[in-house]
C-alpha positions as CSV (number, residue, x, y, z in Angstrom):
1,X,-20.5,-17.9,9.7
2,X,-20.4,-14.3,11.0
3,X,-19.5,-12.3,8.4
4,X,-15.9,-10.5,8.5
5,X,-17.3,-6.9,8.6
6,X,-19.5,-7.3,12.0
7,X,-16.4,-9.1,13.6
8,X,-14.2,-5.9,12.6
9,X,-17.0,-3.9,13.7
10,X,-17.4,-5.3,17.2
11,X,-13.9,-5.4,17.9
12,X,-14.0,-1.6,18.1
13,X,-15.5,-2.1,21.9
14,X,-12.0,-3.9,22.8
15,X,-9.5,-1.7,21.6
16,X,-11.5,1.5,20.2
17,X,-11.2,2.7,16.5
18,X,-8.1,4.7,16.4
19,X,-6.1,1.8,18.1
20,X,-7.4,-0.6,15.9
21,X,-6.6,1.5,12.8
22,X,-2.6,2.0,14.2
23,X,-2.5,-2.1,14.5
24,X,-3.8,-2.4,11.3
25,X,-1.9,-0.3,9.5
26,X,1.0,-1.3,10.8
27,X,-0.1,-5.0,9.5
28,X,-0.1,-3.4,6.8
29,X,3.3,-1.8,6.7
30,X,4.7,-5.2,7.7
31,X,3.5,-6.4,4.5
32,X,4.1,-3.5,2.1
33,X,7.8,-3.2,3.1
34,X,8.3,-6.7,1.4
35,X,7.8,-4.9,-2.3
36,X,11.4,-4.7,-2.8
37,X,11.9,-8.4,-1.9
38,X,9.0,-9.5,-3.9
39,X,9.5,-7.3,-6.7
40,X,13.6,-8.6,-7.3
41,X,12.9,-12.6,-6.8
42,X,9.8,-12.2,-8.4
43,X,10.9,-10.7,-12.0
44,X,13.8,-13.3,-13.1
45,X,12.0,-14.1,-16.4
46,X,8.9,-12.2,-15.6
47,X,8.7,-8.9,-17.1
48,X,6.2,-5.9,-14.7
49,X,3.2,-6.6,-16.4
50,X,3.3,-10.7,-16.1
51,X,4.8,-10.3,-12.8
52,X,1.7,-8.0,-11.6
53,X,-0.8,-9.9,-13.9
54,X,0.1,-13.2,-11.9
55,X,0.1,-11.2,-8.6
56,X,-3.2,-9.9,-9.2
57,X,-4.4,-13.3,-10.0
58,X,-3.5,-14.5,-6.9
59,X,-4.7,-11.8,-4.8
60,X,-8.2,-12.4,-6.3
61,X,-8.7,-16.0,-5.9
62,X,-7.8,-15.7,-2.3
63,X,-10.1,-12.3,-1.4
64,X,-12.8,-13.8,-3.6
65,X,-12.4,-17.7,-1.6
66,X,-12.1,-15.8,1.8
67,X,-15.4,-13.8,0.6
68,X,-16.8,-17.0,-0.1
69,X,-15.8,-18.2,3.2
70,X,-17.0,-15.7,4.8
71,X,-20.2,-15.8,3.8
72,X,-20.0,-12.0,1.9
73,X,-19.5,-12.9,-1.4
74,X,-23.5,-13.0,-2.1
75,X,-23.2,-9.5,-1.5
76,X,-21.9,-8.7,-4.5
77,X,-25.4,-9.2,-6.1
78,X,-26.9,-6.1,-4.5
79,X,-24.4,-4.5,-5.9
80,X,-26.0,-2.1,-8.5
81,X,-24.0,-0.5,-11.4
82,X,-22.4,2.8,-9.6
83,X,-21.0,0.5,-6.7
84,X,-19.4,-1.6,-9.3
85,X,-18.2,1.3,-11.5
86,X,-17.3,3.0,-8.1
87,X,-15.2,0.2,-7.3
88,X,-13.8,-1.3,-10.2
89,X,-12.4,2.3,-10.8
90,X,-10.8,2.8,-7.5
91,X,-9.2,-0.8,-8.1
92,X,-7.7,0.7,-11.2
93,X,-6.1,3.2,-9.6
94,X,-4.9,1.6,-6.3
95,X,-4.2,-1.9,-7.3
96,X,-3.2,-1.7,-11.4
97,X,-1.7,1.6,-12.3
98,X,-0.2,2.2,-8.9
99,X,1.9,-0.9,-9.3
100,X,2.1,-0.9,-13.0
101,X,4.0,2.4,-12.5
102,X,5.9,1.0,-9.7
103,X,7.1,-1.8,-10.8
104,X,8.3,-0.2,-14.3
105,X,10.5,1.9,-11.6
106,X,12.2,-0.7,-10.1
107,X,13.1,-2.4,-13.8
108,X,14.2,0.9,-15.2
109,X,15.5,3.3,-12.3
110,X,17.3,3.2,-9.7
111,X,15.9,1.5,-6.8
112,X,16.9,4.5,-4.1
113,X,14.9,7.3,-6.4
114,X,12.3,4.9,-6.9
115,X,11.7,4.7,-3.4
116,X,11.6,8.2,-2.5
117,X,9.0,8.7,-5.1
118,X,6.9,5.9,-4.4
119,X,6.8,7.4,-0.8
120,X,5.6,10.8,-1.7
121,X,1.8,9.3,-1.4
122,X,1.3,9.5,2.2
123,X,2.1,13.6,1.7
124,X,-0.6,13.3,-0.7
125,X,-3.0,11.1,1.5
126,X,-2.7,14.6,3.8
127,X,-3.5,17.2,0.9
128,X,-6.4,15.0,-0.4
129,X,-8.4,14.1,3.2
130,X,-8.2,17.8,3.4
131,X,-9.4,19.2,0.0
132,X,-11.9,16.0,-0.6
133,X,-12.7,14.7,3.3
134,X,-12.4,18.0,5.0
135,X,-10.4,16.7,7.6
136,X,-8.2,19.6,9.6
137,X,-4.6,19.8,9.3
138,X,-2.5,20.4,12.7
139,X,0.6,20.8,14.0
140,X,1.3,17.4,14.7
141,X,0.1,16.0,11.6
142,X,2.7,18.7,9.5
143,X,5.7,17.2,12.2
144,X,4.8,13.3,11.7
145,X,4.7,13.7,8.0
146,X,8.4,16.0,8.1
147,X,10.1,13.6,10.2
148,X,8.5,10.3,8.6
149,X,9.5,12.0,5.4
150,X,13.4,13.1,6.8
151,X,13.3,9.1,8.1
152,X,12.9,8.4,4.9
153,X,15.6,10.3,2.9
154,X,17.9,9.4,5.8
155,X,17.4,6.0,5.1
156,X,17.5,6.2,1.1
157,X,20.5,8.3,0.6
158,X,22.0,6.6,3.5
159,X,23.1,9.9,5.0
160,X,24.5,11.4,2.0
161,X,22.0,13.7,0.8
162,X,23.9,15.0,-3.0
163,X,23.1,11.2,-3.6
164,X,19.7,11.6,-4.7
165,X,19.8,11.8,-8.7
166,X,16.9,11.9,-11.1
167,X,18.4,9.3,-13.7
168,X,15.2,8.6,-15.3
169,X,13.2,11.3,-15.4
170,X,9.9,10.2,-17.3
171,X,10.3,6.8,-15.5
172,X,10.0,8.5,-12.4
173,X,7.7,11.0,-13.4
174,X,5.0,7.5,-13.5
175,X,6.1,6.4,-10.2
176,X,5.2,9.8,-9.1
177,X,1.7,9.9,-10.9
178,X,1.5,6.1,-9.7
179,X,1.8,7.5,-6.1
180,X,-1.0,10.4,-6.7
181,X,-3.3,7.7,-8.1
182,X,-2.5,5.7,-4.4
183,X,-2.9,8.6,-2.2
184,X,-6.2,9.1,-4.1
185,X,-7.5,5.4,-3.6
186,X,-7.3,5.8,-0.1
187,X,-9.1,8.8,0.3
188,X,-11.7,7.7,-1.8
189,X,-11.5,4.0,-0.4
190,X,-13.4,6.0,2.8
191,X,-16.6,6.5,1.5
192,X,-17.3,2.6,0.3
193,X,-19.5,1.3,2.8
194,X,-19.5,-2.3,2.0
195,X,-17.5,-5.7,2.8
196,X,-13.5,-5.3,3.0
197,X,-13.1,-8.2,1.5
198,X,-15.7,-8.2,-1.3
199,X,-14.5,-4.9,-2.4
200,X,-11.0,-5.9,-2.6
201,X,-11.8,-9.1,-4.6
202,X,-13.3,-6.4,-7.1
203,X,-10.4,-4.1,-6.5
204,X,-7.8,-7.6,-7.9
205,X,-10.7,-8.4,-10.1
206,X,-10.1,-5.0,-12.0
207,X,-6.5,-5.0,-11.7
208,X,-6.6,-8.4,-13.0
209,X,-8.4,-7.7,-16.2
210,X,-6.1,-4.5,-16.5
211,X,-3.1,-6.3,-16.3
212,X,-4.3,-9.1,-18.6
213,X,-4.7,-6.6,-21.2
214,X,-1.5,-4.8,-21.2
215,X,0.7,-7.8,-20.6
216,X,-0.7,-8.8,-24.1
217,X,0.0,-5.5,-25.6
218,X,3.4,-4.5,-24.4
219,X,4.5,-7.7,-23.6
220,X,3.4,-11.4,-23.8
221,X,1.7,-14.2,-22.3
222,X,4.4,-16.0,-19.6
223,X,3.7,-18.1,-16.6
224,X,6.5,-18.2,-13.7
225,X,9.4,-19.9,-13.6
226,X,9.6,-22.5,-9.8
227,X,11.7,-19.8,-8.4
228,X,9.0,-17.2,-9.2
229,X,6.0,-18.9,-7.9
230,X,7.0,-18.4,-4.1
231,X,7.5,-14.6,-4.5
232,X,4.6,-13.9,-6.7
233,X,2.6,-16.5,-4.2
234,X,3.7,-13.9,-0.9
235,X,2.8,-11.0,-2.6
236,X,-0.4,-12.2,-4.3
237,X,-1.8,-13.3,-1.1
238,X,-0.2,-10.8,1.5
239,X,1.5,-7.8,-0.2
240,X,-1.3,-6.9,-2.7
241,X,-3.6,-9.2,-1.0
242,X,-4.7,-9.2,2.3
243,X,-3.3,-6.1,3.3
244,X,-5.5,-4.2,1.5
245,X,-8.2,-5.2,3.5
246,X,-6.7,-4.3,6.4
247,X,-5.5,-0.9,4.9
248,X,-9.4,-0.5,3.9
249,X,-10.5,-1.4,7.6
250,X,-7.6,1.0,9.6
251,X,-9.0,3.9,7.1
252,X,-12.1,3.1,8.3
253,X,-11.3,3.1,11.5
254,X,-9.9,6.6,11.7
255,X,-8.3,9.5,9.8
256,X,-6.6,9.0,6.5
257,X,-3.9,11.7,7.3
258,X,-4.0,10.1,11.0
259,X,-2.6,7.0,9.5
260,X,0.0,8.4,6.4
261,X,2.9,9.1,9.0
262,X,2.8,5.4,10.3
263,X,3.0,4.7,6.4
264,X,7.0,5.9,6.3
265,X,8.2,2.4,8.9
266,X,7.4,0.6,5.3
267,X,11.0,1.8,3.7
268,X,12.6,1.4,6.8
269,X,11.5,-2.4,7.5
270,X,12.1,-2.9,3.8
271,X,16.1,-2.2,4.3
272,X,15.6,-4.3,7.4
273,X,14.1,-7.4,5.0
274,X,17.1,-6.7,2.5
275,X,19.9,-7.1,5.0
276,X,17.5,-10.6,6.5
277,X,17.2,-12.0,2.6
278,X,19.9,-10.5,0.8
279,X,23.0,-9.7,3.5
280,X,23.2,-6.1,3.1
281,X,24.5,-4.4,5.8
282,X,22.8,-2.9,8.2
283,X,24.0,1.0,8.5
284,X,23.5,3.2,11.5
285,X,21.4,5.9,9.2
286,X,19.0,3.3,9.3
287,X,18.8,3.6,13.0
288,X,18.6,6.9,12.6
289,X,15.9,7.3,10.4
290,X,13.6,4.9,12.2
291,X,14.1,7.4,15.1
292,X,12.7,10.3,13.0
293,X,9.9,8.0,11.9
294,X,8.4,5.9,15.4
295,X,9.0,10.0,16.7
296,X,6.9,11.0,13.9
297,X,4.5,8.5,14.7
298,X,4.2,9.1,18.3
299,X,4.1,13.0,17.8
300,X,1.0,11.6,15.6
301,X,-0.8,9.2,17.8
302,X,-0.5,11.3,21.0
303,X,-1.9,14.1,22.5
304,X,-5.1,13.2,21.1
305,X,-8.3,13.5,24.3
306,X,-10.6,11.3,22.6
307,X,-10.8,9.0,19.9
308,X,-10.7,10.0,16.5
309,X,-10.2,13.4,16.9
310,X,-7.5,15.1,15.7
């Protein structure tokens, strides 16, 4: 079977990198904005770390079988001890302590700050492609990230900006460093040069041996209740599975701090998913703020002559 990487790869003479990297990210946004969803059916009895323990379990069976199926997972045996220390590390920080952090927010803090916080890391994508990457910083990229960031306040505070109240402080203080360690993931993600979906197998593989370790220590071995297993089965396989493959494939496809703006729809399609699942109402600041964000996006994506360059 033709392995995943040279399919990717040849698809860039259909649609040319930087489309393909705005239709996969925005895959990937259409996954990520189900966190919320996830993340309240999914911790009934589960407590963060057995809820991202199981998730991570999940996410690596599947990355590892679709390895297998794709005929990359011999790879990993040229794999010397840097790549594996390279990537075992960045799985640490984008697939354990990012949502270690996170979810510890949504159990302790209020959901609204959380979110706010957790959405600081597309800024940071910006400020770290341009101190470790070099990439420039225009005009356009400073207006995408303002209105995808005004979007998502808008939609947060739900028009009323006093509303935004730092409850928690040292809880959201980790969501914050939880959102650095992200933003850095992604920049760094850039320079592996090997198979999507063997790196993200050893991305879970870390995260599950992480997780395994401090769901012992601050917690306690659980498994799922029948209620859980659908939840923790969606975001094990799509939400911290399969998506970061495609997040891994859209940054390389082009610019990191091309793609962060696009990254601020997630919050807005997540209050979209909670009015579909949970019949919340849908309020016209939500409108509102997914004007500011497809505007920052498009203010992003054009006025671009060629491909790639920003």
């Amino acid at each position: 079977m033709m392995k995943v990487n040279r399919v990717l790869a040849h698809s860039d003479k259909f649609i040319g990198p930087k489309l393909k990297g705005t239709l996969f990210v925005l895959i990937c946004v259409s996954f990520w904005a189900l966190i919320p969803v996830v993340a309240k059916l999914g911790q009934t009895t589960l407590d963060n770390h057995q809820f991202l323990f199981w998730s991570s379990v999940v996410s690596f069976s599947v990355l590892a079988g679709a390895s297998a199926v794709a005929g990359s997972l011999g790879e990993m045996k040229k794999y010397n001890f840097k790549d594996w220390l390279s990537i075992s590390s960045l799985g640490l920080l984008g697939t354990y302590i990012y949502y270690l952090f996170l979810y510890l927010g949504y159990s302790q803090a209020t959901g609204m700050e959380v979110l706010v916080f957790q959405y600081t890391w597309p800024i940071l994508i910006v400020f770290f492609s341009i101190i470790i990457l070099k990439e420039r910083l225009n005009y356009r990229k400073v207006t995408a990230l303002v209105l995808g960031f005004a979007g998502v306040i808008t939609v947060l505070t739900k028009g009323e900006f006093d509303n935004i109240n730092v409850s928690n402080p040292k809880v959201i203080a980790l969501v914050a460093a939880g959102a650095s360690c992200f933003a850095l993931f992604s920049v760094l993600s850039k320079n592996i040069k090997k198979d999507p979906f063997t790196v993200v197998a050893i991305y879970f593989f870390s995260a599950c041996l992480a997780s395994f370790s401090s769901m012992l220590y601050f917690s306690k071995f659980s498994l799922p209740s029948t209620d859980e297993l659908f939840p923790v089965l969606l975001n094990g396989v799509l939400v911290n599975g399969f998506s970061y493959v495609f997040w891994l494939v859209a940054l390389k496809s082009t610019e990191a701090s091309y793609l962060a703006p696009f990254t601020f729809i997630t919050p807005v399609l997540s209050a979209i998913y909670l009015v579909v699942f949970f019949d919340e109402t849908f309020l016209l600041v939500y409108g509102i703020g997914l004007i500011c964000i497809v505007a920052g996006g498009l203010v992003n994506s054009l006025g671009s002559k060629q491909d790639g360059v920003a």
